[in-house]
Every structure is written in structure tokens, then in C-alpha cells.
C-alpha positions as CSV (number, residue, x, y, z in Angstrom):
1,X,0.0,0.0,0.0
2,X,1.4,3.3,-1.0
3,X,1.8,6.3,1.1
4,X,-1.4,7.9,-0.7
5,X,-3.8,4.7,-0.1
6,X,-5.6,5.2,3.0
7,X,-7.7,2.8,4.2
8,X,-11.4,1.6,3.1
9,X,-14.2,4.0,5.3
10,X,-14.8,1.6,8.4
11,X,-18.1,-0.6,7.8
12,X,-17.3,-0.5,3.9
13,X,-14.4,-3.3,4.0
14,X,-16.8,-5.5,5.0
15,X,-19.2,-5.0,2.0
16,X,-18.9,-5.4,-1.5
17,X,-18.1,-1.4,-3.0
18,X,-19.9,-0.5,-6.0
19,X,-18.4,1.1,-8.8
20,X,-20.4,4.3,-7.3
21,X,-18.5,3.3,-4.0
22,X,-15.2,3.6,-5.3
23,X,-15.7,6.9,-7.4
24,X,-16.9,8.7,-4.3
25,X,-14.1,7.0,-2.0
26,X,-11.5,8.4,-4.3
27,X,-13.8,11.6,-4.9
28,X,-12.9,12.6,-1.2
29,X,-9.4,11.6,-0.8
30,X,-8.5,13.9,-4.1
31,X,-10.9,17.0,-3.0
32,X,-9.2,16.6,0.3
33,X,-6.3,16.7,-1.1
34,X,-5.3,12.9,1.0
35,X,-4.5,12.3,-2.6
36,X,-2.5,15.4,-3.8
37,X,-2.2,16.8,-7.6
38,X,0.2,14.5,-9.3
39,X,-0.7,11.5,-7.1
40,X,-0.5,8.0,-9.2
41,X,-3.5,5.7,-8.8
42,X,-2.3,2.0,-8.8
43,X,-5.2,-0.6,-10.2
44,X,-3.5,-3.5,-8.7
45,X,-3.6,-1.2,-5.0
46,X,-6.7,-0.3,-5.4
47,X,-8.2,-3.3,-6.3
48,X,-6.6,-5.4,-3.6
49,X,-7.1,-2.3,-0.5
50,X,-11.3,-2.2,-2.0
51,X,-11.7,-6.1,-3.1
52,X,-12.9,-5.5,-6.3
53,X,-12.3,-6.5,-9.9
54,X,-9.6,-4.1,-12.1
55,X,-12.9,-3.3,-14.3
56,X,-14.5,-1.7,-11.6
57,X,-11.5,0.2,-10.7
58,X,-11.4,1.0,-14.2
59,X,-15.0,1.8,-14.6
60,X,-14.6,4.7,-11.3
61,X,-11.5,5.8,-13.0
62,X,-13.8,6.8,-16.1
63,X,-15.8,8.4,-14.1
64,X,-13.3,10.5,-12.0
65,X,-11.4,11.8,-15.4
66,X,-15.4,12.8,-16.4
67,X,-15.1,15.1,-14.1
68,X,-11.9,16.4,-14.7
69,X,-10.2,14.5,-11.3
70,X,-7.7,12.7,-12.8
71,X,-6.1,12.1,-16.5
72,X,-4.9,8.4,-18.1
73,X,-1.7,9.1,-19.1
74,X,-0.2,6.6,-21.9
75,X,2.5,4.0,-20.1
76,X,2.0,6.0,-16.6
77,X,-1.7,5.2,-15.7
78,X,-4.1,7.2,-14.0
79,X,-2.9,10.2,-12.1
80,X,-4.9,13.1,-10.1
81,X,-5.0,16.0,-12.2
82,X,-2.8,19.4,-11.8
83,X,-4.5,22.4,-12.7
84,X,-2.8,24.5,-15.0
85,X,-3.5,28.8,-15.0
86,X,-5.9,28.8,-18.0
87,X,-8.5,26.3,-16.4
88,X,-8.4,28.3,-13.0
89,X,-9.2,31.3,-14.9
90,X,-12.0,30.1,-16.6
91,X,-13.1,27.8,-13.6
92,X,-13.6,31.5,-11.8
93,X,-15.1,33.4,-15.0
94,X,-17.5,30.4,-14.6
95,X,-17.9,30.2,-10.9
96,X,-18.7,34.2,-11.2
97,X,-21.7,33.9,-13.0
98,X,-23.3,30.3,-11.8
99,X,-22.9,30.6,-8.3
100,X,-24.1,34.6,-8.3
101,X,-27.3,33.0,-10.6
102,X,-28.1,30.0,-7.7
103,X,-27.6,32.6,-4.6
104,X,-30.0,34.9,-6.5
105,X,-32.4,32.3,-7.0
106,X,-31.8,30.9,-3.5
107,X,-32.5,34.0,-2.1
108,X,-35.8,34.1,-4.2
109,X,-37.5,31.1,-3.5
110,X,-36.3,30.2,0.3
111,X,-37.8,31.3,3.1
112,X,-35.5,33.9,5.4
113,X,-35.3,31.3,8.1
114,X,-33.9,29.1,5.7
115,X,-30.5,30.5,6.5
116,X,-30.3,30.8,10.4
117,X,-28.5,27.8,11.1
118,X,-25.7,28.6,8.6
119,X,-25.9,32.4,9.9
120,X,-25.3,30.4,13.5
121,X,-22.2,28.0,11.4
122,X,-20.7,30.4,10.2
123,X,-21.1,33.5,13.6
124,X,-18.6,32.7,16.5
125,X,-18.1,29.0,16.0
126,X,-16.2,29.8,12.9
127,X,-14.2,33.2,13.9
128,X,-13.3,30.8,16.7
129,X,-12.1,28.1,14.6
130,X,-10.3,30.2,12.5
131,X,-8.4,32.2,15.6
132,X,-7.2,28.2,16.1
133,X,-6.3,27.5,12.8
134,X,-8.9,25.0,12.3
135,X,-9.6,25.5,8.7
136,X,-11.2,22.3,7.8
137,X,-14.3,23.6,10.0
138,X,-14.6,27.0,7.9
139,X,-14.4,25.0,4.5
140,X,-17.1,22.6,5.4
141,X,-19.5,25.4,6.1
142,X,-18.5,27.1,2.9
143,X,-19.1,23.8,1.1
144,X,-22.4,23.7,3.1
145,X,-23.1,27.2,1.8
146,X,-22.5,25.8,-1.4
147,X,-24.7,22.9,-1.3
148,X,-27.5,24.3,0.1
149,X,-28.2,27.3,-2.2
150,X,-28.1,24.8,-5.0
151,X,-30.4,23.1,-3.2
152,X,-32.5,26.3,-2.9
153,X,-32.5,27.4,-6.0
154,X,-34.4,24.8,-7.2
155,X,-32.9,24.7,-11.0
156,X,-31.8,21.4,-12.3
157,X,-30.5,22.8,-15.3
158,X,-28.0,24.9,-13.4
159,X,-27.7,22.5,-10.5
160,X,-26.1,20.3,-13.8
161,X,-23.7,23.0,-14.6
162,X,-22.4,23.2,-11.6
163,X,-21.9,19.5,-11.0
164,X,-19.4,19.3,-13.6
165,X,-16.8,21.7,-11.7
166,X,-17.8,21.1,-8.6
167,X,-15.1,19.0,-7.2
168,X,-12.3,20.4,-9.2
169,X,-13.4,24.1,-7.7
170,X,-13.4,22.4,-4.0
171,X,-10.4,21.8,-4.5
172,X,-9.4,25.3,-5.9
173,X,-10.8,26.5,-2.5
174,X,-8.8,24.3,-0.3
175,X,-5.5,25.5,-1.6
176,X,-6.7,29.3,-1.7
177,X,-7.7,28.9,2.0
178,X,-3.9,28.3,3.0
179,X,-3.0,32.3,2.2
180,X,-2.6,34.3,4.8
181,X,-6.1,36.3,5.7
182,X,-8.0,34.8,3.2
183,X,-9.8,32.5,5.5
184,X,-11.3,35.5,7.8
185,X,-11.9,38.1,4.5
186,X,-13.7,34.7,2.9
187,X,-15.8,34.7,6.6
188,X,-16.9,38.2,6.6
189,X,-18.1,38.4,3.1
190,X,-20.2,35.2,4.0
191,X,-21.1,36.4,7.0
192,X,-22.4,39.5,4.7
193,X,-24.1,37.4,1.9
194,X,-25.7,35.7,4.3
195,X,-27.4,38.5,6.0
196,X,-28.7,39.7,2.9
197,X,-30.3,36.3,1.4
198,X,-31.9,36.6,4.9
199,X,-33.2,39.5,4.3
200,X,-34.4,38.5,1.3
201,X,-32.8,41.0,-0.7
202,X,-31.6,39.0,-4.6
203,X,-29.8,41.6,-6.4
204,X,-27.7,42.7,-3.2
205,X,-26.9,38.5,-2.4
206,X,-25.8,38.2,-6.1
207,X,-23.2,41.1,-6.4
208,X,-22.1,40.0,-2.8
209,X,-21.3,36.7,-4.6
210,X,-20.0,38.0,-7.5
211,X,-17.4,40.2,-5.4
212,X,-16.9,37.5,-2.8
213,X,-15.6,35.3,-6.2
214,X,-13.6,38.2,-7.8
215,X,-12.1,38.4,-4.0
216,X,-10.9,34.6,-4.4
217,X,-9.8,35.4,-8.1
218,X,-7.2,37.9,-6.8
219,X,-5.7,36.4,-4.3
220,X,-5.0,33.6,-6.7
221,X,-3.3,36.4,-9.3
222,X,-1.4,37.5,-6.1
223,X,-0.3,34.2,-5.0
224,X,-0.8,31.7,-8.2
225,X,2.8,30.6,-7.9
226,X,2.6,29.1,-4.7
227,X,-0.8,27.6,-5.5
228,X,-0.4,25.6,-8.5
């Protein structure tokens, strides 16, 4: 087992993984970065550490370079894929306008109440997480944030969209987070957006978006070198 294979989610060993299984298993260890850009994925590991057949393993692997998680590289295998400049650019110029359109229509059809418990998430336990360095709290409330005004916003035709960069933008946020003060800037204009969707105020939650993404898009200018 390599130094990148972790080991099978208790309870799962036990069972026999689906292809589905095995895509979301490897999913998480690459948007988590457990699996790092540049990481080989071994079929012979992988089928031993899961017990499955190599066509399963590399049916997920399919499925993974689908959404733009790893690459088949000729006489190397499958490896998790680096970004290069040019697709971070565009993943932002794309972010800009989706995820400004599904806050708007969040903010639309929910009810204001529908955004206390993430106004609560994201209030003192997270400025206190963040005082101890605990970043991994503040990204799982911004993938929350995420995930729930797609929910909201009730549009399967954008909810598709966004699927399709999803994962590769998680993990554009993860690396971002590790600047200095970009964490607690990222807080405050959450903390900000989120006061307006309560308020139920569209046009005002949607430029608050749009800024809080041109936010992220300059501090990757600043620091792209040490991010990619």
C-alpha cells in the first residue's frame, strides 16, 4: 500500500463497494487533497485495498477523469489532475456567474429562516475556529453554503452545470484557504451574503457573490505561484 492509499471508510471493508462506492471514496481523498495533484492511482492497489475486480476500478477511473479528477496518461496510468493557469481562470469566470445566478435564485424562493442555522455555522463558531487555525471547520461550512443554495434554487438545469466543476473548484478553494487572511476576508463576506439572502434581498446577495468570487480570483493572481 502506498503512502497515498488510505484505508477503506470503516463498515465498507466488509461489503462489496460498487463502482459508485469507489468513485466517491477516491472523490474525497483527491478533494481533500489525502490524494495530492500529481498523485499516481495504482489498479493492482486499489483493487486489492477495496476487493474489487480491475474493471470496476477501471470503470470509477472513467468516471473520475469525467469530471476532470484525474487524466490516463499513456504508459503512466491514472494520475490526479494538476491544474494548469488557464482552467483556473475560466473555472472563476465560470464560478462568477453560476454561483451569483443560484444565490439569487436561492435567495428568491427560500424562506428567510432558511439561512439561520448557517448564519449560526458560520457567527462565532467559525471566527473561533479560525483564531485556532482549524480551517477544515470554515471549508465545510463554505461547502455547506454551497450545497444548500443549489439546493434552494431549485434549478436542475444549473444544478447540472455546476456539477461538472464542482469538485475540481473544491479543491481550488482548499488550496486558496492556506493564504494568509483569506480565510477570515472569505468569513466576513459570508457572513455579509448571508445576512442579505436573509433579508431577502436578490440583487444585493448576487453582487455580494460575485465580489466575494472576484475576492478569491485575486488572491490567486497574487499568489498563483505558490498555488499551483
Amino acid at each position: 500500500m502506498t503512502k497515498n492509499t488510505v484505508k477503506v471508510r470503516e463498515g465498507l471493508s466488509a461489503t462489496k463497494l460498487s463502482m459508485e462506492d469507489v468513485v466517491e471514496i477516491l472523490r474525497e481523498r483527491i478533494v481533500n487533497h489525502e490524494l495530492p495533484p500529481g498523485s499516481k492511482l495504482s489498479e493492482a492497489v486499489l483493487t486489492e485495498e477495496f476487493n474489487v475486480s480491475r474493471p470496476r476500478i477501471r470503470e470509477a477511473f472513467g468516471v473520475l477523469e469525467d469530471r476532470g479528477l484525474i487524466e490516463r496518461i499513456p504508459n503512466r496510468g491514472a494520475v490526479v489532475t494538476r491544474l494548469n493557469v488557464e482552467e483556473v481562470y475560466a473555472l472563476f469566470e465560470v464560478r462568477e456567474v453560476l454561483e451569483a445566478l443560484a444565490v439569487r435564485l436561492a435567495t428568491e424562493k427560500a424562506t428567510s429562516d432558511s439561512w439561520t442555522d448557517l448564519i449560526e455555522r458560520m457567527g462565532e463558531p467559525a471566527v473561533k475556529a479560525l483564531a485556532e487555525d482549524n480551517l477544515d471547520y470554515y471549508i465545510s461550512c463554505v461547502n455547506l453554503f454551497r450545497e444548500k443554495t443549489l439546493t434552494a434554487a431549485d434549478n436542475p438545469i444549473l444544478a447540472a452545470q455546476m456539477e461538472g466543476f464542482y469538485d475540481r473548484t473544491k479543491v481550488l478553494i482548499r488550496r486558496l484557504m492556506l493564504v494568509p487572511g483569506r480565510a477570515k476576508q472569505g468569513l466576513k463576506e459570508h457572513q455579509e451574503l448571508l445576512r442579505a439572502m436573509a433579508a431577502g434581498d436578490a440583487e444585493k446577495a448576487e453582487q455580494l457573490k460575485r465580489a466575494n468570487i472576484r475576492g478569491s480570483f485575486e488572491t490567486f493572481r497574487q499568489y498563483q505561484k505558490y498555488l499551483m
